[in-house]
VOKOLNU-577587 format. One line per field, with one value per residue (C-alpha): x, z, y; residue in three letters. Coordinates in nm, 4 decimals, always signed. Layout:
<recs>
px: X,...
pz: Z,...
py: Y,...
rest: ala,...
</recs>
This chain:
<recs>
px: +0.8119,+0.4787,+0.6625,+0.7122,+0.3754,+0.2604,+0.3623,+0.3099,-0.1078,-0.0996,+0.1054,-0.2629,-0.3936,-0.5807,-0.5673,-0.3288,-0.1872,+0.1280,+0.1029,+0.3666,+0.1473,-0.2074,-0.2201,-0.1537,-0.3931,-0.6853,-0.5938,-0.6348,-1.0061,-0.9870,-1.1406,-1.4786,-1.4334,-1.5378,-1.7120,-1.4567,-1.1139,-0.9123,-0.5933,-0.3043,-0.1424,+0.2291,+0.1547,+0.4352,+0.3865,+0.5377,+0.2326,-0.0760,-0.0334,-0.1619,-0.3942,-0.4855,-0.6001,-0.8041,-0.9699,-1.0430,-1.2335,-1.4241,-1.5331,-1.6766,-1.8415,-1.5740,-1.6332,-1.2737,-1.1234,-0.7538,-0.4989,-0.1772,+0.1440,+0.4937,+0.7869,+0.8241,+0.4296,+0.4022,+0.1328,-0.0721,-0.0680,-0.1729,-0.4602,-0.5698,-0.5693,-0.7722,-1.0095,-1.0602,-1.1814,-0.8474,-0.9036,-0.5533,-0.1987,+0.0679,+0.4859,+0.7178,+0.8366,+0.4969,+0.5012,+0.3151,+0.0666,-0.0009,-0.0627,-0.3140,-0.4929,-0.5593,-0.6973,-0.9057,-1.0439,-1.1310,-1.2823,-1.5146,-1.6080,-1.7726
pz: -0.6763,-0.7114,-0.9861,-1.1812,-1.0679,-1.1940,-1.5596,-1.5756,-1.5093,-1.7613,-2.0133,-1.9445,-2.0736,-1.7248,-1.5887,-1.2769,-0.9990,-0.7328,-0.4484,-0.1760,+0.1172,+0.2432,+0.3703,+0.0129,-0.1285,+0.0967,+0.0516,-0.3244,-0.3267,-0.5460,-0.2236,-0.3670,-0.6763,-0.5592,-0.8876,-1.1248,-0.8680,-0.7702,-0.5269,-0.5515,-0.1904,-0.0996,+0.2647,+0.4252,+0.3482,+0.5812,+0.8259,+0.7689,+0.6622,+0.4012,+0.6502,+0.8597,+0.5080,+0.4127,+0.7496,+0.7490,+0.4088,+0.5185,+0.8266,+0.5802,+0.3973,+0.0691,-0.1636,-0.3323,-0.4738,-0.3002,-0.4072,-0.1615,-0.2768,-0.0043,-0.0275,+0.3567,+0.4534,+0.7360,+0.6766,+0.9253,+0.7104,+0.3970,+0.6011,+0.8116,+0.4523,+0.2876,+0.5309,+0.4729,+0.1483,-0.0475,-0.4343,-0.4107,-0.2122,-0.4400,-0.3323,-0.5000,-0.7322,-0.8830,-1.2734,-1.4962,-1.5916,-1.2038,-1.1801,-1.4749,-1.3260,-1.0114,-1.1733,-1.3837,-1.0961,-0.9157,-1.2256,-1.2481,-0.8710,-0.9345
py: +1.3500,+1.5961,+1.7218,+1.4221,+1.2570,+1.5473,+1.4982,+1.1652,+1.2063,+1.5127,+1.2635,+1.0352,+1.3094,+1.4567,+1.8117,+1.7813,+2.0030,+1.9514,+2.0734,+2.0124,+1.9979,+1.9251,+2.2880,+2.4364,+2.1925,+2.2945,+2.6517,+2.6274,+2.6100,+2.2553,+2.0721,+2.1914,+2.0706,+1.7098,+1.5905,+1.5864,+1.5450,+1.2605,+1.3255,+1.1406,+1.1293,+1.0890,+0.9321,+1.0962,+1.5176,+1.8294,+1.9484,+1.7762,+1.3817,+1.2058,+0.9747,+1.3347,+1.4708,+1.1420,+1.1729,+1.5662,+1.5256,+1.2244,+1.3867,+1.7077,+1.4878,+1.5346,+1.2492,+1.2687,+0.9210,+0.9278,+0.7369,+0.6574,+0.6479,+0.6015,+0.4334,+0.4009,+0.2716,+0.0505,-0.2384,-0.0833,+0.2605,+0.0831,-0.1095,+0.1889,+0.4028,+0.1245,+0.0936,+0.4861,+0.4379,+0.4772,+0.3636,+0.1915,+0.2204,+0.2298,+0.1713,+0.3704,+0.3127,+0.2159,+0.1932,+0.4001,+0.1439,+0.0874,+0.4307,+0.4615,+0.1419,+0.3502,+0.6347,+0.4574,+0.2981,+0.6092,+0.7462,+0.4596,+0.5150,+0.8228
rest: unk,unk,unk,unk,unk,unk,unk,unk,unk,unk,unk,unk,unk,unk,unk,unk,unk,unk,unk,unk,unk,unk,unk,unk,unk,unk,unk,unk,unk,unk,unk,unk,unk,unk,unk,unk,unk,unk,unk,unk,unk,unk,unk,unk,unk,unk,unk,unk,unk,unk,unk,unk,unk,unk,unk,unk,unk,unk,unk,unk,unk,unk,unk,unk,unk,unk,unk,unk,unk,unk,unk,unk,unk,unk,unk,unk,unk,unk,unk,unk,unk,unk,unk,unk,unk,unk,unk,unk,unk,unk,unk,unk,unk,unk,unk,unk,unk,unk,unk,unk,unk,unk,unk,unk,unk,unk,unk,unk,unk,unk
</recs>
């Protein structure tokens, strides 16, 4: 799925990296990149969470648009990541033009 998701933002014509867990994500040094990033989060990732990641950047003070994606979310997941400041919770399978609606409304958030 990071694969694919991948693609699809670069066929928007962004920059965009996969990464297959929070861990490799934080290790990569993007975190700092805050003014020009939006993350695209599968809820449900080996290690660290999607929800644990949202919460670990809030609580540094990171100022990254996230946008949720799952196919298995509770109601409670999507409120609780809401409520976190998520840009939008998408289901999967989410359509393309869903996708590009989320983006665009991070972008415009910053």
């Amino acid at each position: 799925m990071a694969d694919s998701t991948r693609f699809l933002v670069r066929s928007f014509g962004f920059r965009a990296e996969a990464f297959l867990s929070a861990e490799q994500f934080l290790d990569s040094g993007l975190v700092e990149e805050t003014k020009c990033l939006i993350l695209i989060l599968d809820l449900r990732m080996p290690g660290i969470d999607g929800l644990e990641l949202q919460r670990n950047l809030r609580s540094t003070n990171k100022q990254i648009p996230i946008i949720f994606i799952s196919a298995r979310a509770t109601e409670q997941e999507r409120t609780q990541a809401i409520a976190g400041g998520a840009v939008d919770f998408l289901r999967k399978p989410f359509s393309e033009e869903a996708l590009l609606n989320a983006i665009q409304a991070a972008l415009s958030q910053g």
